[in-house]
CHARMM internal coordinates of N, CA and C (Angstrom, degrees):
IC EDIT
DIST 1 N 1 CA 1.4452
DIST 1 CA 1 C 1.5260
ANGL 1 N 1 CA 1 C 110.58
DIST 1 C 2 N 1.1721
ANGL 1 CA 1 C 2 N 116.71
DIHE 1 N 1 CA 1 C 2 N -23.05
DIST 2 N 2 CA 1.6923
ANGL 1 C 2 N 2 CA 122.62
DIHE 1 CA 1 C 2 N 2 CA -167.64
DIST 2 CA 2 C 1.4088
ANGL 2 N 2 CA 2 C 100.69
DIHE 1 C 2 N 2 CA 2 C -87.35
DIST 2 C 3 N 1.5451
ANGL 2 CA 2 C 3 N 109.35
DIHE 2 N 2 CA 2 C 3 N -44.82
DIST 3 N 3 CA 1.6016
ANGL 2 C 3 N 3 CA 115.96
DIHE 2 CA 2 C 3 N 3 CA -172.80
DIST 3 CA 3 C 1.0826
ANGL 3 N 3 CA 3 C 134.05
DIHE 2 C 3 N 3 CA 3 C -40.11
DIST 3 C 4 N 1.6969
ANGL 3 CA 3 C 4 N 83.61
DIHE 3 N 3 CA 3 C 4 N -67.84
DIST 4 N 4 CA 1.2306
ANGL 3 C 4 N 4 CA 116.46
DIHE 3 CA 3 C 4 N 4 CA -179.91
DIST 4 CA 4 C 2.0827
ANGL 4 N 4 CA 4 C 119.05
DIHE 3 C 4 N 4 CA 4 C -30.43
DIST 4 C 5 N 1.5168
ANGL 4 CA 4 C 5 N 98.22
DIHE 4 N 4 CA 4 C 5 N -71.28
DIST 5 N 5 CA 1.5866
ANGL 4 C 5 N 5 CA 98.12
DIHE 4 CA 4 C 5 N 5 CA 163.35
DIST 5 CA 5 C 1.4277
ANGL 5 N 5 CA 5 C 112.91
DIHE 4 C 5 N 5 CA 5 C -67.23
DIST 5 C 6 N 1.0874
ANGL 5 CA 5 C 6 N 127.89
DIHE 5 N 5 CA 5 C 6 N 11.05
DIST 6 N 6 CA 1.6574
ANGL 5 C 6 N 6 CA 118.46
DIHE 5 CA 5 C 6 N 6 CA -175.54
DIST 6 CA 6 C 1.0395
ANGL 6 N 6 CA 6 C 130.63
DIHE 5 C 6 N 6 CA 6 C 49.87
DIST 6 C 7 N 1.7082
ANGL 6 CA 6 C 7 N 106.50
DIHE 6 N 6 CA 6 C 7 N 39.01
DIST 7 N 7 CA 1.5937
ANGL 6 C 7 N 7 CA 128.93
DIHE 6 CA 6 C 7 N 7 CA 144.31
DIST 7 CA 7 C 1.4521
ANGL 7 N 7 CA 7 C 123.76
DIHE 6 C 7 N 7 CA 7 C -13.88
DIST 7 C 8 N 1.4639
ANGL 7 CA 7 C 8 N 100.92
DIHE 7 N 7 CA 7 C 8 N -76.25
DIST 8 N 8 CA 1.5155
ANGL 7 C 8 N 8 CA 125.84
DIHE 7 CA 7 C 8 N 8 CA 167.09
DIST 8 CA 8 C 1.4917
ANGL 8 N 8 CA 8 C 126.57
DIHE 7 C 8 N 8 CA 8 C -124.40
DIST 8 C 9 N 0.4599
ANGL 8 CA 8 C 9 N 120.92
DIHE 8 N 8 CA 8 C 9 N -163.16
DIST 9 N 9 CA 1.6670
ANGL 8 C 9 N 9 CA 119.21
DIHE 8 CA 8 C 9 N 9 CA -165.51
DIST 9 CA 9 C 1.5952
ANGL 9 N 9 CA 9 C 90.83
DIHE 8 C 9 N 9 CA 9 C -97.31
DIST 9 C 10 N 1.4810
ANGL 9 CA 9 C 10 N 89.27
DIHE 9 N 9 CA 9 C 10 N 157.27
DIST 10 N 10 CA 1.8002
ANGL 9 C 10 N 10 CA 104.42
DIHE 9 CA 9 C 10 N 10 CA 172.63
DIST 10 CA 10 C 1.9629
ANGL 10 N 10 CA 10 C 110.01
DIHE 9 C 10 N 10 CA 10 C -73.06
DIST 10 C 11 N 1.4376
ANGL 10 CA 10 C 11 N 98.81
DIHE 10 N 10 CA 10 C 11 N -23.05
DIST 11 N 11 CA 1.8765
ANGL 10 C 11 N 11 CA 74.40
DIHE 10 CA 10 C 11 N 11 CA -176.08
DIST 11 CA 11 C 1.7250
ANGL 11 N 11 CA 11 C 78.74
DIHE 10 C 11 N 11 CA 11 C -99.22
DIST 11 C 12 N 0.7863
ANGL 11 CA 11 C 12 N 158.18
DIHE 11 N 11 CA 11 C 12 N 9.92
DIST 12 N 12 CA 1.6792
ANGL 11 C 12 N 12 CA 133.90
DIHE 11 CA 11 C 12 N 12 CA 171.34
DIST 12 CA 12 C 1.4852
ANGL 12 N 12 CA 12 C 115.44
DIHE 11 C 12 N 12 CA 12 C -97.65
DIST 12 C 13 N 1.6962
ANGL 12 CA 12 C 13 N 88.36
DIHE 12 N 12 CA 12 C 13 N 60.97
DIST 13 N 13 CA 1.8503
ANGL 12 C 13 N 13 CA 95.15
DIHE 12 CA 12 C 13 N 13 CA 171.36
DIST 13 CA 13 C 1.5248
ANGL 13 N 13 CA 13 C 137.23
DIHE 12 C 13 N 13 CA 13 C -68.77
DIST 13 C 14 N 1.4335
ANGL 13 CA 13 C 14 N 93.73
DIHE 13 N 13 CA 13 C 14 N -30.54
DIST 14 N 14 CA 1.2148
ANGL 13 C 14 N 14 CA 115.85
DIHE 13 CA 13 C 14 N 14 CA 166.36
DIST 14 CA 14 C 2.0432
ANGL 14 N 14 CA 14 C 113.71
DIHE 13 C 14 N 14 CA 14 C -41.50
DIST 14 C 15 N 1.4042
ANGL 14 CA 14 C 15 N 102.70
DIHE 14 N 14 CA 14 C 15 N -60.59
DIST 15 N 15 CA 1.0040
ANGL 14 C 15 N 15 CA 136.19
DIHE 14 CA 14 C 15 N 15 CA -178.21
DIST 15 CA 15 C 1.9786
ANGL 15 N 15 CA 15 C 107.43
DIHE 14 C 15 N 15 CA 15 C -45.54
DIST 15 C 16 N 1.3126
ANGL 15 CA 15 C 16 N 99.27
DIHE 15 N 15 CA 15 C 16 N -61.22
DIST 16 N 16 CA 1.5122
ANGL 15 C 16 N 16 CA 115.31
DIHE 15 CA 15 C 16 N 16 CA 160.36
DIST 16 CA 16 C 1.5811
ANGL 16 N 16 CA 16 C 119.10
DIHE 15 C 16 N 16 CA 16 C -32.85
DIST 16 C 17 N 1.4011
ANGL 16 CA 16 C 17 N 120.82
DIHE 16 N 16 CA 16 C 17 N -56.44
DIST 17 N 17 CA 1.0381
ANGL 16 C 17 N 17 CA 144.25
DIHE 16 CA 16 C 17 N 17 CA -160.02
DIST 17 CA 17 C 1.1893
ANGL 17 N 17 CA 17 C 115.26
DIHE 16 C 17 N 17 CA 17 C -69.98
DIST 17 C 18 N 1.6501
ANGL 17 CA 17 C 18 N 105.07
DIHE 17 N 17 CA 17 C 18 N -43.16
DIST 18 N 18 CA 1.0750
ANGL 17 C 18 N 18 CA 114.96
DIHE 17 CA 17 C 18 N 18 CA 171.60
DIST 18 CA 18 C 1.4900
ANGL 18 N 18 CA 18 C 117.86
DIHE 17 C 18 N 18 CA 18 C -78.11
DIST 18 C 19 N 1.6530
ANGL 18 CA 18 C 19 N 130.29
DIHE 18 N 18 CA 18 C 19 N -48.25
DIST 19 N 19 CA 1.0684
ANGL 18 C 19 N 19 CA 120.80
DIHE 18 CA 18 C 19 N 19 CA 165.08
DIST 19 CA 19 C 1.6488
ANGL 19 N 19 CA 19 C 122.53
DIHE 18 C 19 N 19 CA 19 C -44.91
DIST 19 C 20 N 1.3578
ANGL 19 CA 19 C 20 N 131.22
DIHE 19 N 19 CA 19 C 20 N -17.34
DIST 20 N 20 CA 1.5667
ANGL 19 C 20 N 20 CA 136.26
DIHE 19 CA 19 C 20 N 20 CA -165.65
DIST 20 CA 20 C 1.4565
ANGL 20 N 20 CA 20 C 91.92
DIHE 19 C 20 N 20 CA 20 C -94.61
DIST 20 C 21 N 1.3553
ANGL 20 CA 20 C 21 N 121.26
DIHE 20 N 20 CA 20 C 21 N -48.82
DIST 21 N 21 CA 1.6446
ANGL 20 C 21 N 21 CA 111.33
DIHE 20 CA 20 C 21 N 21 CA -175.22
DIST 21 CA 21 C 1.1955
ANGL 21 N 21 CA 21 C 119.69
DIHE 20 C 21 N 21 CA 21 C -89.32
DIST 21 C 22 N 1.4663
ANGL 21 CA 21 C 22 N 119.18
DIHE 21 N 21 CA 21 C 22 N 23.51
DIST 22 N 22 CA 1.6625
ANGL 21 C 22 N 22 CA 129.28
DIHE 21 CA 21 C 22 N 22 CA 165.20
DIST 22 CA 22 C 1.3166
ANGL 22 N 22 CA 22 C 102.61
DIHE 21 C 22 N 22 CA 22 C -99.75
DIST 22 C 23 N 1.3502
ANGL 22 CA 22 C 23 N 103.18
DIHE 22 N 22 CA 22 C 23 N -63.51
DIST 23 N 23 CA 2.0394
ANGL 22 C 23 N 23 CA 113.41
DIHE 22 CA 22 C 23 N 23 CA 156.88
DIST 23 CA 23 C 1.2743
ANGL 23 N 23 CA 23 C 117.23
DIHE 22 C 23 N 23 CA 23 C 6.59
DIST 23 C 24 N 1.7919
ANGL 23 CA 23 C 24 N 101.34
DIHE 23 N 23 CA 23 C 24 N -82.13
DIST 24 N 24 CA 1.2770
ANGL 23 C 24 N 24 CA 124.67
DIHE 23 CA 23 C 24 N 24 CA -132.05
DIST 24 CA 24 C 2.1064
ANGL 24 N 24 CA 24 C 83.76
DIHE 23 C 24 N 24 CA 24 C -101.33
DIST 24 C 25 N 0.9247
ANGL 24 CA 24 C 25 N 114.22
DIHE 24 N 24 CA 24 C 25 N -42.24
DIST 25 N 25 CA 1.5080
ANGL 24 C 25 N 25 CA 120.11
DIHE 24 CA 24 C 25 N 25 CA 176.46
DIST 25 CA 25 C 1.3247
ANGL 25 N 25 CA 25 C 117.82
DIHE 24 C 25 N 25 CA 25 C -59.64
DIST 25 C 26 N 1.9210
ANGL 25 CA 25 C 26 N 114.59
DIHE 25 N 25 CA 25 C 26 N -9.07
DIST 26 N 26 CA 1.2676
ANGL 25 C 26 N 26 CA 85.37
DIHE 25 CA 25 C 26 N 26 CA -163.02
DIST 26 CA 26 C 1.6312
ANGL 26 N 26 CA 26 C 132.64
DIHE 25 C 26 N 26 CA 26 C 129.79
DIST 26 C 27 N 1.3720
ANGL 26 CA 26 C 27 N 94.44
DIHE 26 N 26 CA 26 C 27 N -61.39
DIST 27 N 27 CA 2.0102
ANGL 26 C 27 N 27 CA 107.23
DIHE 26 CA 26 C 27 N 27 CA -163.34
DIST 27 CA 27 C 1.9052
ANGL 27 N 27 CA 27 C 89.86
DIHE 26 C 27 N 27 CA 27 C -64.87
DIST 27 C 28 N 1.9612
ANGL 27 CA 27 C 28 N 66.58
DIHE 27 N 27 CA 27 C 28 N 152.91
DIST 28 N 28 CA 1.6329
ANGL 27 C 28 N 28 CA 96.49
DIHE 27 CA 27 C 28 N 28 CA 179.11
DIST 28 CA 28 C 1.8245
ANGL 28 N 28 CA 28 C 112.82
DIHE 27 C 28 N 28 CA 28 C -79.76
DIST 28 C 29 N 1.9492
ANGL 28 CA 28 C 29 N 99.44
DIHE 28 N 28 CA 28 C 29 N -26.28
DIST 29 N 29 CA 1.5996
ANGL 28 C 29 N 29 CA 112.57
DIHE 28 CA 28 C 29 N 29 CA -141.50
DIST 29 CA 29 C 1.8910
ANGL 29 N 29 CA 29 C 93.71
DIHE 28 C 29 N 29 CA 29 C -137.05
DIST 29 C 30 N 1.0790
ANGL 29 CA 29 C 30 N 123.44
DIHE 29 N 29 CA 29 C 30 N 104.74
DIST 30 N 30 CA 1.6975
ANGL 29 C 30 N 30 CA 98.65
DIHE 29 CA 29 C 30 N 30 CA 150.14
DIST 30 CA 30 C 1.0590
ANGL 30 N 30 CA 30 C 92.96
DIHE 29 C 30 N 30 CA 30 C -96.28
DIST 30 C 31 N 1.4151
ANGL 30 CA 30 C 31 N 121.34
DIHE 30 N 30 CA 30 C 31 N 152.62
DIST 31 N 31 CA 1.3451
ANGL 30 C 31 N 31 CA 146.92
DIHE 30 CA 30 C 31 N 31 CA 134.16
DIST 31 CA 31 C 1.6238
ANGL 31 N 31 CA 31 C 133.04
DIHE 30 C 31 N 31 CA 31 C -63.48
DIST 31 C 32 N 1.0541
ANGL 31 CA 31 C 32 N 113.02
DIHE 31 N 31 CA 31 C 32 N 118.90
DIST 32 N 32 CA 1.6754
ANGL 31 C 32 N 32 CA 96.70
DIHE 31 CA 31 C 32 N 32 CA 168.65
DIST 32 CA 32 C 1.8879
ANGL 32 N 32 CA 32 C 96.71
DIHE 31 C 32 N 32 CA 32 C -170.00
DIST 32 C 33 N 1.2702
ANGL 32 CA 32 C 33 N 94.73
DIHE 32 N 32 CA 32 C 33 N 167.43
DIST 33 N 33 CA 1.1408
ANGL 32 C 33 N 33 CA 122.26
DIHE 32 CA 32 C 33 N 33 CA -170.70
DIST 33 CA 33 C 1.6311
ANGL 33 N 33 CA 33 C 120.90
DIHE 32 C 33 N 33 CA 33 C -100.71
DIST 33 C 34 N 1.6985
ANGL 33 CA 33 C 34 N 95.14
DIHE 33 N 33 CA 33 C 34 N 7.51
DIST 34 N 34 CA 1.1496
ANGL 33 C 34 N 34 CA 104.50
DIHE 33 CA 33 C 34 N 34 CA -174.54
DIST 34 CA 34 C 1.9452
ANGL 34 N 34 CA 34 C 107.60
DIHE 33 C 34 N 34 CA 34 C -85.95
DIST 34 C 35 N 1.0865
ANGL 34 CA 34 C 35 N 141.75
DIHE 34 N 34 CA 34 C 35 N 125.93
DIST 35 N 35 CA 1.4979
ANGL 34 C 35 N 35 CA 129.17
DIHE 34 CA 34 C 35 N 35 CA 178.85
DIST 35 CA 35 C 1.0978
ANGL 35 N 35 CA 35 C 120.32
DIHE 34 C 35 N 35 CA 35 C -100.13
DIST 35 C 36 N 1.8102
ANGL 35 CA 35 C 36 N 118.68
DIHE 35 N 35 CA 35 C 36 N -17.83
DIST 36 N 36 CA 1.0892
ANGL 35 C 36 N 36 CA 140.75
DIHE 35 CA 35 C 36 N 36 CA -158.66
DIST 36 CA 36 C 1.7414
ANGL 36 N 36 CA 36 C 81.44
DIHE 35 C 36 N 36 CA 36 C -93.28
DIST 36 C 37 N 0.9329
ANGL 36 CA 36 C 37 N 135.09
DIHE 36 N 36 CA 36 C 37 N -107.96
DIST 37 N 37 CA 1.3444
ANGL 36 C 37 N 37 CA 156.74
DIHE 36 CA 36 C 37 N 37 CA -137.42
DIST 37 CA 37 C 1.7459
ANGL 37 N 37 CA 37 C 110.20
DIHE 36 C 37 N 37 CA 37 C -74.13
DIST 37 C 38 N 1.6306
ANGL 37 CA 37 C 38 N 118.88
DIHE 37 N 37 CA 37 C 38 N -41.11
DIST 38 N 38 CA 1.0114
ANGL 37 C 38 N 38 CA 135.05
DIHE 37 CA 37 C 38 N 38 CA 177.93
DIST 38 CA 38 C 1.7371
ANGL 38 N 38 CA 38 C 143.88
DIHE 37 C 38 N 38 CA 38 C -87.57
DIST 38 C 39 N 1.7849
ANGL 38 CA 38 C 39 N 76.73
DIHE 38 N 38 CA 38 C 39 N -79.11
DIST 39 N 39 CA 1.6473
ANGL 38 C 39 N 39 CA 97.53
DIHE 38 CA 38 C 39 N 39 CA 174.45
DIST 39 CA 39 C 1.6051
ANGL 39 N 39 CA 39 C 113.19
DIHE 38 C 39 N 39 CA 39 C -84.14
DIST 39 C 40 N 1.2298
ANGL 39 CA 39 C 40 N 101.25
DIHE 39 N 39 CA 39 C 40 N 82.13
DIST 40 N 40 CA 1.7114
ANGL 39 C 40 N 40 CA 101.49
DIHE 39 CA 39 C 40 N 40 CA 179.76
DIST 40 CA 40 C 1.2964
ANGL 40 N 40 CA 40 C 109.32
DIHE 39 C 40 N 40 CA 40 C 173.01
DIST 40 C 41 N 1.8159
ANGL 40 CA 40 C 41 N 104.85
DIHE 40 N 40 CA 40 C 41 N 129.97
DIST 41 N 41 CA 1.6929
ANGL 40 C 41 N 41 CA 115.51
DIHE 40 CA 40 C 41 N 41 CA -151.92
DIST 41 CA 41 C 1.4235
ANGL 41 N 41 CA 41 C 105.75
DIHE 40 C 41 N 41 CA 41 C -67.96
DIST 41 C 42 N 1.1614
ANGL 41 CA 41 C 42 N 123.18
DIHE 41 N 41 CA 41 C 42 N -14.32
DIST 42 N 42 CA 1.7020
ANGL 41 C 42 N 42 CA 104.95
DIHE 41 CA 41 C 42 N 42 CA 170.97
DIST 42 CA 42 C 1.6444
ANGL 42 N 42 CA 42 C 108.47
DIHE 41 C 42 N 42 CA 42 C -64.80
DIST 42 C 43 N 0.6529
ANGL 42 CA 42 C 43 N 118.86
DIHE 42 N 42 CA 42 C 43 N -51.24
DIST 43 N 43 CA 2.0848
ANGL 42 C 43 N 43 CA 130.94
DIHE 42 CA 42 C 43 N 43 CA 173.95
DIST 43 CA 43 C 1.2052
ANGL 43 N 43 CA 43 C 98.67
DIHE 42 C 43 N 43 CA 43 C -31.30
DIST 43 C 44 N 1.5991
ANGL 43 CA 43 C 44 N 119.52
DIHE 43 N 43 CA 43 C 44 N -60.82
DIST 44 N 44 CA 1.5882
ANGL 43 C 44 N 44 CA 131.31
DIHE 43 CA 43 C 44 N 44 CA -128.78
DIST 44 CA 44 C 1.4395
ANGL 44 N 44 CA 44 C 80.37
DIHE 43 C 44 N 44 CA 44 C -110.41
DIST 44 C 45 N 1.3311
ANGL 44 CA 44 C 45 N 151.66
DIHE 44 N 44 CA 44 C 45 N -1.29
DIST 45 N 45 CA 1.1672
ANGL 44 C 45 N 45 CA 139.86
DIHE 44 CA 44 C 45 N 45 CA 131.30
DIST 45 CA 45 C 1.0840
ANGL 45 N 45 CA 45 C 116.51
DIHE 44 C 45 N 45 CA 45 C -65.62
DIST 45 C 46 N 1.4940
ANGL 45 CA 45 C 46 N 137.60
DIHE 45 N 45 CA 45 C 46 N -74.49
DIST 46 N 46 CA 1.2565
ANGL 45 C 46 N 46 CA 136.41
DIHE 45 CA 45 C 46 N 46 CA 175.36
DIST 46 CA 46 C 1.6605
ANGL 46 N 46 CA 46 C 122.16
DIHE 45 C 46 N 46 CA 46 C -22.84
DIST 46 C 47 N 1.1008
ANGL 46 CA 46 C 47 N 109.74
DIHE 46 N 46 CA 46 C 47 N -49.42
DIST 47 N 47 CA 1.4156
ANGL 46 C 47 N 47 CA 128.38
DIHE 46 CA 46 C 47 N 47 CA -170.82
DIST 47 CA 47 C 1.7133
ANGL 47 N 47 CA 47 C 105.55
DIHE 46 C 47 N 47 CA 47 C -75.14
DIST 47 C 48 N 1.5087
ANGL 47 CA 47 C 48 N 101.13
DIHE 47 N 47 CA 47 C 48 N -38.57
DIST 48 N 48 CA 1.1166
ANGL 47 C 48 N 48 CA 107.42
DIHE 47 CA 47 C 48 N 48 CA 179.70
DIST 48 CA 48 C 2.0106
ANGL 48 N 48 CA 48 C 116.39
DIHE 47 C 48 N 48 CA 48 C -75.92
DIST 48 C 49 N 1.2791
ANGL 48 CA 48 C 49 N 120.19
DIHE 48 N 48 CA 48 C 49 N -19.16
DIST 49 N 49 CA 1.2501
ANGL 48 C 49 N 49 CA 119.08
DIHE 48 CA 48 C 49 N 49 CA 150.57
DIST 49 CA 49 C 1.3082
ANGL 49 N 49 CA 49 C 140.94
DIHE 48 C 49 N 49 CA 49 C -56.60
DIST 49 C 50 N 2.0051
ANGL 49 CA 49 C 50 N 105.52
DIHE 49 N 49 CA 49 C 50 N -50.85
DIST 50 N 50 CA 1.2354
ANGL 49 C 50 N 50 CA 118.73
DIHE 49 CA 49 C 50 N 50 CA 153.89
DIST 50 CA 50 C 1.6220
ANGL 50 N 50 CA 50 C 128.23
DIHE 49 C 50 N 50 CA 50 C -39.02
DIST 50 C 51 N 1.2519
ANGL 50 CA 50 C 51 N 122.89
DIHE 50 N 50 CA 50 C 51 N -58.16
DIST 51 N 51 CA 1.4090
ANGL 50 C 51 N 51 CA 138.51
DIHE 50 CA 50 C 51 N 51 CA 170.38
DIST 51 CA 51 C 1.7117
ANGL 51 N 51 CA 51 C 104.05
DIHE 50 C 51 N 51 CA 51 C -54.16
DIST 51 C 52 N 1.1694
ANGL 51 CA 51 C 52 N 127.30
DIHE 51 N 51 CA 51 C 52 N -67.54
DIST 52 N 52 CA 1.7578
ANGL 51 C 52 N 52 CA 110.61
DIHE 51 CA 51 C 52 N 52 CA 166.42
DIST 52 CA 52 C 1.2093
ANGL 52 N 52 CA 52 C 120.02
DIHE 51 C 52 N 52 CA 52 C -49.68
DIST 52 C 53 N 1.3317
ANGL 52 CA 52 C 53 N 120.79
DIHE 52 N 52 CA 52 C 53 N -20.66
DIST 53 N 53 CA 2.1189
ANGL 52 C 53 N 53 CA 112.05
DIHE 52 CA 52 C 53 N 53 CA 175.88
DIST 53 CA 53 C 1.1006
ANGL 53 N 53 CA 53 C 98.51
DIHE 52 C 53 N 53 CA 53 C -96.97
DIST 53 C 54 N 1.9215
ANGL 53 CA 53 C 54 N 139.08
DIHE 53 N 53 CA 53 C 54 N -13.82
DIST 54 N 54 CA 1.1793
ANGL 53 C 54 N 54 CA 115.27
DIHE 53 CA 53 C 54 N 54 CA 151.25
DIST 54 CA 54 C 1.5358
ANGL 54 N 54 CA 54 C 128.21
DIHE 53 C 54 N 54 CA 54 C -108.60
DIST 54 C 55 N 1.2821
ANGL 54 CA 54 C 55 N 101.63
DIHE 54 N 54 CA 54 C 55 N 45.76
DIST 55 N 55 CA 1.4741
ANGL 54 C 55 N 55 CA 118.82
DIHE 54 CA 54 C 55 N 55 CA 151.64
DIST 55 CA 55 C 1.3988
ANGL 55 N 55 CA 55 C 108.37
DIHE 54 C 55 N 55 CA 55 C 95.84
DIST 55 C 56 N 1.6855
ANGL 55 CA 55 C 56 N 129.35
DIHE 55 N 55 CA 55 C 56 N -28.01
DIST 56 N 56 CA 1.5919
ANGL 55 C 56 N 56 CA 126.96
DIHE 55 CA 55 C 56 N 56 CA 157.05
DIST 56 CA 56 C 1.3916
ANGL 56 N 56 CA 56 C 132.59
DIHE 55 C 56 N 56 CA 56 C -53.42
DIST 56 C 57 N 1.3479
ANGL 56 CA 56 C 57 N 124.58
DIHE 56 N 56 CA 56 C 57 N 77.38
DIST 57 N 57 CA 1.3197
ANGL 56 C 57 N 57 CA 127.37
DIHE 56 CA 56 C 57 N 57 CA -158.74
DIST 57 CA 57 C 1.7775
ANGL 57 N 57 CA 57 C 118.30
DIHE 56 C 57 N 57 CA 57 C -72.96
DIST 57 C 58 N 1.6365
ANGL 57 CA 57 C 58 N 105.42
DIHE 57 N 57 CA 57 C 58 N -11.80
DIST 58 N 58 CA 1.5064
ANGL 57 C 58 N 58 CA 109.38
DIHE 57 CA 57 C 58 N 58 CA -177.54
DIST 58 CA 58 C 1.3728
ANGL 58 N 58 CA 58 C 118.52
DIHE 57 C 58 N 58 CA 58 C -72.45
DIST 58 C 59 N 1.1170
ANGL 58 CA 58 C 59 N 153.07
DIHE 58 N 58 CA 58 C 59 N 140.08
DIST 59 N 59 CA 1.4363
ANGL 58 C 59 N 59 CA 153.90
DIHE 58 CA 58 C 59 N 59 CA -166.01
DIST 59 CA 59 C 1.4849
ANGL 59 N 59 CA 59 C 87.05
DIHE 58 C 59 N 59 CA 59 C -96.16
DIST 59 C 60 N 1.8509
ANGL 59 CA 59 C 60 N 83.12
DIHE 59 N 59 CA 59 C 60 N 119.93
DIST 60 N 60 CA 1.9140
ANGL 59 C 60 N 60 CA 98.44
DIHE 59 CA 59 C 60 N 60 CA 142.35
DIST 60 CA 60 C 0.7748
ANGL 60 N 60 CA 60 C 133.19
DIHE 59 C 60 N 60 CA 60 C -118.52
DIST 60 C 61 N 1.4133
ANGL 60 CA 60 C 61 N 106.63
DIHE 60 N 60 CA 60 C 61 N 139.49
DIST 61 N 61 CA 1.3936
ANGL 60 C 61 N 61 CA 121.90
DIHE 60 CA 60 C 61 N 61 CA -173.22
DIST 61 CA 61 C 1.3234
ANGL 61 N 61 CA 61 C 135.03
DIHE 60 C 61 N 61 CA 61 C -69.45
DIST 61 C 62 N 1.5626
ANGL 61 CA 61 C 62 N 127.28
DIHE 61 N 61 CA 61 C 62 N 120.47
DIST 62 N 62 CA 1.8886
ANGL 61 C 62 N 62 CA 115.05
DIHE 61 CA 61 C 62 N 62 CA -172.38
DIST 62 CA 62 C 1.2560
ANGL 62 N 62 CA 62 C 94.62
DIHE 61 C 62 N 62 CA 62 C -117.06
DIST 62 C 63 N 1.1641
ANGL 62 CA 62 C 63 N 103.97
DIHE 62 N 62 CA 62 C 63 N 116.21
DIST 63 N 63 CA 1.9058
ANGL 62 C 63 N 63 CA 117.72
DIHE 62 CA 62 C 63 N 63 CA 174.43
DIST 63 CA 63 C 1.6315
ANGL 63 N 63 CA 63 C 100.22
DIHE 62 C 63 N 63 CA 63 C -153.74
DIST 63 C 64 N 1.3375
ANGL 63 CA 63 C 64 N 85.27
DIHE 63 N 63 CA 63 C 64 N 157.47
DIST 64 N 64 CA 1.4835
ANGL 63 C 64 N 64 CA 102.04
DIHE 63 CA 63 C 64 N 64 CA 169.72
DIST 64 CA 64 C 1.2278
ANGL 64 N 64 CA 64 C 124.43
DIHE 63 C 64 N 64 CA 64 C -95.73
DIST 64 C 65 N 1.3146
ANGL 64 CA 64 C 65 N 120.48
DIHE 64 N 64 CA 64 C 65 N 163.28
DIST 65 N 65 CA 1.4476
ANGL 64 C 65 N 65 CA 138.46
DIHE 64 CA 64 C 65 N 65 CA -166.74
DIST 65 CA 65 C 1.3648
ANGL 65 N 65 CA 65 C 94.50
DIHE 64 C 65 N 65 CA 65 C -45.79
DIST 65 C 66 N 1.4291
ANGL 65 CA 65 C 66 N 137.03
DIHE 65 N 65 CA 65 C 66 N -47.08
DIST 66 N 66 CA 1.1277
ANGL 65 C 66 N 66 CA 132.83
DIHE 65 CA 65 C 66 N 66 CA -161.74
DIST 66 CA 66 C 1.5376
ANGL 66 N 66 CA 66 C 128.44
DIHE 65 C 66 N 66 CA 66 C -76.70
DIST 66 C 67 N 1.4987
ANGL 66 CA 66 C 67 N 97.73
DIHE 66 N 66 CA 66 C 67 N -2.57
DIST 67 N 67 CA 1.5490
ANGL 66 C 67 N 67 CA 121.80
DIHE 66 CA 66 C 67 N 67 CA -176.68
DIST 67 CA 67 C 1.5783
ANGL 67 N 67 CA 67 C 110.94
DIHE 66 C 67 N 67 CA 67 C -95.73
DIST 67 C 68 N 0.9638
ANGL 67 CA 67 C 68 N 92.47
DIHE 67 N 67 CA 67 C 68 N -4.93
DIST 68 N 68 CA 1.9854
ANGL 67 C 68 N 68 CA 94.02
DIHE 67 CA 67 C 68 N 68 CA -165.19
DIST 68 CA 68 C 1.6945
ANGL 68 N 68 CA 68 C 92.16
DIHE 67 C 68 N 68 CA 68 C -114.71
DIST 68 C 69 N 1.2451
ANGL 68 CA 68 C 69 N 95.59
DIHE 68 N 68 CA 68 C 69 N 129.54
DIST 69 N 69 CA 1.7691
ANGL 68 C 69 N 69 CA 124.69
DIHE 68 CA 68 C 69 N 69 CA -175.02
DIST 69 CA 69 C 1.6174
ANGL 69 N 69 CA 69 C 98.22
DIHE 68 C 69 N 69 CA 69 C -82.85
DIST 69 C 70 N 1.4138
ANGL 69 CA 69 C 70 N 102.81
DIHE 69 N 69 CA 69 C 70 N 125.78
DIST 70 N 70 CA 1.9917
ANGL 69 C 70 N 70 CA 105.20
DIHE 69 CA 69 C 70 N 70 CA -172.99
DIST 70 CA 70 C 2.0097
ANGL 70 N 70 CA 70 C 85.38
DIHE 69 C 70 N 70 CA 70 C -86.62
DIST 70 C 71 N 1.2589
ANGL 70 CA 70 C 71 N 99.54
DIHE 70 N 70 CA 70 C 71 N 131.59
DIST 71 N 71 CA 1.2111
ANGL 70 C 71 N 71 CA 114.56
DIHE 70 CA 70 C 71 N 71 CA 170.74
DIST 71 CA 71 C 1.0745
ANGL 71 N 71 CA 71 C 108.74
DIHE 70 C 71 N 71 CA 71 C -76.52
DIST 71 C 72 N 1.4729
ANGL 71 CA 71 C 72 N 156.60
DIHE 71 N 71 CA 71 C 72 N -7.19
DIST 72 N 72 CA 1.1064
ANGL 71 C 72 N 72 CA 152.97
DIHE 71 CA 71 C 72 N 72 CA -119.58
DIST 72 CA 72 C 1.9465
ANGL 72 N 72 CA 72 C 97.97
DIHE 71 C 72 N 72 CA 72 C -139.10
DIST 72 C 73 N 1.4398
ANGL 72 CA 72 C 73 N 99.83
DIHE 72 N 72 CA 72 C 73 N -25.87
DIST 73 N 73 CA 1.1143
ANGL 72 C 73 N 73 CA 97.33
DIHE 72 CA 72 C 73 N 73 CA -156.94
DIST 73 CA 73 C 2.2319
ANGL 73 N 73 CA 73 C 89.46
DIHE 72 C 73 N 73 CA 73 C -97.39
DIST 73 C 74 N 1.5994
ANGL 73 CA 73 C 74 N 92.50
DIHE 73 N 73 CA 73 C 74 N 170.67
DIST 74 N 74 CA 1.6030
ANGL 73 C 74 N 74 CA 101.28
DIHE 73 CA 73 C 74 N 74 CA -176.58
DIST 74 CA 74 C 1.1806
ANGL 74 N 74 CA 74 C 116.45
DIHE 73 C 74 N 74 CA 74 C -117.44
END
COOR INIT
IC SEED 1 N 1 CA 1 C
IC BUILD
């Protein structure tokens, strides 16, 4: 489903897999460390079109660890 529009690349299936079972599960956030393929708003738009034409209308988020604020801290 990602490929196809050229979401991500054809050998970064792995990558796919993971965006479909954040999708379909739910999440607000993947994380990754990837910048090339993942964590980066051209993607997280793209991906984010795909997911409204197949019917998941919530935006997920692709950022990296370094984007997410530790709640924990004061």
């Amino acid at each position: 489903m990602y490929m196809a529009p050229r979401a991500l690349p054809a050998s970064k299936r792995d990558d796919a897999f993971h965006v479909g079972y954040a999708t379909v599960f739910g999440m607000d956030i993947l994380l990754s460390w990837n910048f090339k393929h993942l964590a980066n708003v051209r993607r997280e738009k793209l991906i984010a079109e795909i997911n409204r034409a197949a019917g998941y209308p919530e935006l997920l988020r692709l950022l990296s660890p370094l984007e997410v604020e530790d709640e924990n801290q004061d």
